[in-house]
C-alpha positions, 0 to 999 in steps of 0.5 A: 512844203515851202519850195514845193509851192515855190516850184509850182508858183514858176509852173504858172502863166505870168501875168506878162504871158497874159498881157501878150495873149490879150494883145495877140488877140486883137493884133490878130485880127487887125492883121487878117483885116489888113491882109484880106481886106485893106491891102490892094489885091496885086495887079499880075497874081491877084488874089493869091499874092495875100498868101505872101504876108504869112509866108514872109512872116513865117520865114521871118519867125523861123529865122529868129527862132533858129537864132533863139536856138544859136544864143541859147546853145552857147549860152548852155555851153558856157554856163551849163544851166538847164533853163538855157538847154529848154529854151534852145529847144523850145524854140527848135520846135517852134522854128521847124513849125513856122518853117513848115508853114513856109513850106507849105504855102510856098508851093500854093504860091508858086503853082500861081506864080510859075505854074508849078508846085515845086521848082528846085531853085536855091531859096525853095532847096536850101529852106528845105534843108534847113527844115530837115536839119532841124527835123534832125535836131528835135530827134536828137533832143528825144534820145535816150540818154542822160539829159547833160549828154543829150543837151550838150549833142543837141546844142552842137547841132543847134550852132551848126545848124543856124549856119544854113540861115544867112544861106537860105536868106543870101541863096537869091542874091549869091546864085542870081535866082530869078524866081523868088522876089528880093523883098529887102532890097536897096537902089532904086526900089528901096526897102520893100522891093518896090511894094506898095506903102499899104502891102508894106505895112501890111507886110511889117504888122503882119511879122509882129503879129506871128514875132507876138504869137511866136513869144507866146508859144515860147513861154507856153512851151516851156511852161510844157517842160518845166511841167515835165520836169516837176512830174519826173521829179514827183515820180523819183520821190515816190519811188524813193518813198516805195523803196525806203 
């Protein structure tokens, strides 16, 4: 009984996972304030360049996801504990989210931008590449098959798959594109690629707002998982229990 209480005790919210969810809440707010309102509308493209602070979030986000899923595939490898295997693909999960995101308000931009709403340019090709490979990745985890067997094929295609993100992040300097905008830049620009200090803090408070919300979703996922597991284990037990 004791270390059914125990179990159950780790399937609920911590009082950390709060905090953050308290904290989203009014970082949210302040970041849409930002955006719509106390950013400068710009200059060429108007009102529809205030997309660019979620789609340059969300890139940001889904890049560091995918990178969650790097360090937790080969931590599952190595030590071969579960917890490492839930994060991984918690975080697949939530990486193929925000790259959607990307994807859809990329083109809303560049129908404004370049007067299309696809254009098969690196940065647009190789980020839809990288949204299919994880596509992939997430089918690979909902295999039938035992779960060891499973984790480890999707941890594989976890490490090869985050090859593609310095790709899609280098794609606009190593082939020369002259559509998509190099926000981080260096020379004479500087960091920012020559954006106004107020849409480049707007730019900076907006990735930490979505970087909060992504832990958020992270811990809320696992708990989803762990919740999985504790309802397998119980459904075993009865089994058990009907055939003994």
């Amino acid at each position: 009984m004791t270390q059914d209480r125990e179990e159950m005790k780790g399937l609920l919210p911590t009082k950390l996972h709060k905090v953050l969810i308290i904290t989203a809440v009014p970082m949210t707010l302040a970041a849409l304030y930002l955006v719509f309102v106390w950013s400068p509308v710009e200059r060429i493209m108007g009102p529809v360049q205030k997309i660019f602070y979620f789609h340059v979030a969300s890139a940001w986000n889904a890049f560091f996801a995918f990178f969650i899923v790097f360090v937790f595939s080969l931590l599952f490898l190595f030590t071969k504990k579960r917890k490492y295997d839930l994060i991984a693909g918690v975080s697949g999960e939530i990486g193929v989210v925000f790259t959607a995101i990307v994807l859809t308000t990329g083109p809303i931009w560049a129908r404004s931008a370049w007067n299309t709403w696809w254009t098969w340019e690196p940065r647009l090709t190789t980020t839809l590449i990288l949204f299919f490979m994880y596509i992939a990745y997430i089918m690979i985890r909902n295999l039938d098959m035992e779960w060891q067997k499973r984790a480890r094929l999707a941890s594989v295609f976890g490490i090869i798959g985050f090859v593609n993100v310095p790709i899609v992040y280098m794609s606009i300097r190593w082939w020369e594109s002259n559509l998509h905008p190099v926000v981080m830049s260096e020379g004479a620009e500087g960091a920012g690629g020559g954006l106004d200090p107020s849409m480049l803090f707007t730019l900076i408070f907006s990735v930490f707002t979505l970087t909060l919300i992504y832990f958020i979703l992270l811990q809320k996922g696992l708990y989803v998982e762990k919740l999985k597991l504790q309802v397998k284990k119980l459904k075993a037990k009865e089994q058990e229990k009907m055939i003994s």
